[in-house]
Phi, psi and omega in degrees: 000141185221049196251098176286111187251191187236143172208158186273118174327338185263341165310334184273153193271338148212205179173116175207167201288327182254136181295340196270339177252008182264351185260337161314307168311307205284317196271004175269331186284295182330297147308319187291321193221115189250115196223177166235040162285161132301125176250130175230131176258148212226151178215138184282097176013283160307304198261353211047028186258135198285119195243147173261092186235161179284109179325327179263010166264027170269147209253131185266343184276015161079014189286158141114199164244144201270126180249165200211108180301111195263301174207157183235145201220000000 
């Protein structure tokens, strides 16, 4: 996916350098508080870091740091 999104960094709900454990987190954040929100890990260019946010905290006015949608759960 290559869908550049906006997101404010303190809005995310975890966050780590390796994808494999920010997609380990986002499936524990699931399971645990079982919402019918969307969780999408989205990683920052710049910093390279894997960040885990709730799909409706996405900014449509370009405000925030600009992000690259990895995966969505």
């Amino acid at each position: 996916m290559n869908e550049a999104v906006f997101f404010n960094p303190g809005d995310a709900i975890a966050s780590s350098h390796d994808f494999k454990e920010a997609r380990r987190s986002a499936q524990i954040i699931k399971a645990e508080r079982q919402t019918g929100r969307q969780i999408v890990i989205a990683k920052n260019d710049q910093s390279g870091v894997y960040a885990v946010y709730y799909a409706d905290h996405m900014k449509q006015d370009q405000q925030g740091t600009a992000y690259h949608i990895q995966d969505k759960l």
